[in-house]
Residue, then its C-alpha position, 0 to 999 in steps of 0.5 A: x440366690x436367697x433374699x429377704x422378702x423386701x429384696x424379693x419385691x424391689x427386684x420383682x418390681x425392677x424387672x428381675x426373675x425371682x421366686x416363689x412358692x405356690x400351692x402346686x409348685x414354685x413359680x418362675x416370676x418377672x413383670x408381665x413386660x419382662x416375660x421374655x427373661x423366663x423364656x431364656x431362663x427356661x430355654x422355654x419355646x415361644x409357642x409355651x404360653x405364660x400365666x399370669x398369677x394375681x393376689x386376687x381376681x379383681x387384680x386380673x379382670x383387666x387383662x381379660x375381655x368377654x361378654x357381661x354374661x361371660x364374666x358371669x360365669x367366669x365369676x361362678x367359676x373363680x368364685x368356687x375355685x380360687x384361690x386354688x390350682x385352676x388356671x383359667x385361659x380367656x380371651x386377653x385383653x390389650x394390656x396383655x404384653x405380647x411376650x407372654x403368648x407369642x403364639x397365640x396373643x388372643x388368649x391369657x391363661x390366668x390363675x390366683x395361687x391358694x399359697x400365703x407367701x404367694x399370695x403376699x408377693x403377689x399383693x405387692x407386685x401387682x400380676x406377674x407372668x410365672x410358669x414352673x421353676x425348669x428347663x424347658x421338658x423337664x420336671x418342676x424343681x420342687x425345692x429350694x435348694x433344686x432351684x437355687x442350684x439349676x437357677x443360681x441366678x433367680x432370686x429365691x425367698x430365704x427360710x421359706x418352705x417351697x414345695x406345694x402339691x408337686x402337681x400343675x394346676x388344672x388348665x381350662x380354656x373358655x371356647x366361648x361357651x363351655x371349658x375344655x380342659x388343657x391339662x388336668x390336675x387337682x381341680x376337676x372342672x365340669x363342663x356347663 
């Protein structure tokens, strides 16, 4: 359903499934307590980690927990990478909802979008818990009106261009002292 942007936040912010363009591809988003809504939507398994998508770092940190040196080098990485289509998978903190890893709670993967209507939401909601807008399996839906018409539920932005790369960001889990990549994507990270 398409809403004006005040409508898209008040909705974020009151728990709804809504939205957004990114720069790899639109985003399926709620507040971090509601994550169970995406899995329905998705008809998503539990052992699917969500990430949790932030304006900015410092929006994030909270959610995460290492070493002072830890977070140094999770810095130079952030630093050199976002905004962008890396999503970094840390240790989570306990302010992490469960629902958002059912499978394996310890661990958060977190990423900052390169996108100015994200970006914007984002600044507004606060962190929010986000995957790709489709049914679990298949491809992301690229478009607005591919959205609107699998997810006529989920509140869409009016007049606003969806697609982005069309390629999931890169996906890099800290293993406590170097990176593994999960999946890869745009980004190509290198190991320490």
């Amino acid at each position: 359903m398409n809403v004006s942007l005040e409508v898209l936040l008040n909705s974020a912010k009151a728990g709804k499934l809504i939205s957004f363009p990114t720069d790899t591809v639109p985003a399926l988003a709620t507040i971090p307590e509601q994550a169970e809504l995406i899995y329905a939507a998705k008809q998503r398994s539990l052992d699917k980690p969500l990430i949790l998508m932030a304006a900015k770092a410092e929006d994030l940190w909270d959610y995460v927990q290492g070493s002072e040196i830890e977070y140094e080098i999770w810095q130079e990485v952030v630093n050199k990478y976002w905004p962008g289509a890396l999503t970094l998978v840390l240790p989570a903190s306990d302010k992490v909802p469960k629902v958002m890893n059912p499978a394996d709670p310890t661990t958060i993967g977190i990423r900052v979008p390169n996108h100015a209507v994200a970006q914007t939401i984002l600044a507004q909601t606060g962190p929010m818990a986000t995957t790709s807008v489709n049914l679990s399996g298949q491809p992301a839906l690229q478009t607005l009106a591919e959205i609107e018409t699998h997810f006529p539920e989920v509140l869409t932005l009016t007049s606003t261009e969806y697609q982005g790369l069309g390629i999931p960001s890169t996906v890099a889990k800290w293993m406590g002292n170097d990176w593994q990549i999960l999946r890869q994507g745009v980004i190509k990270i290198m190991p320490n």
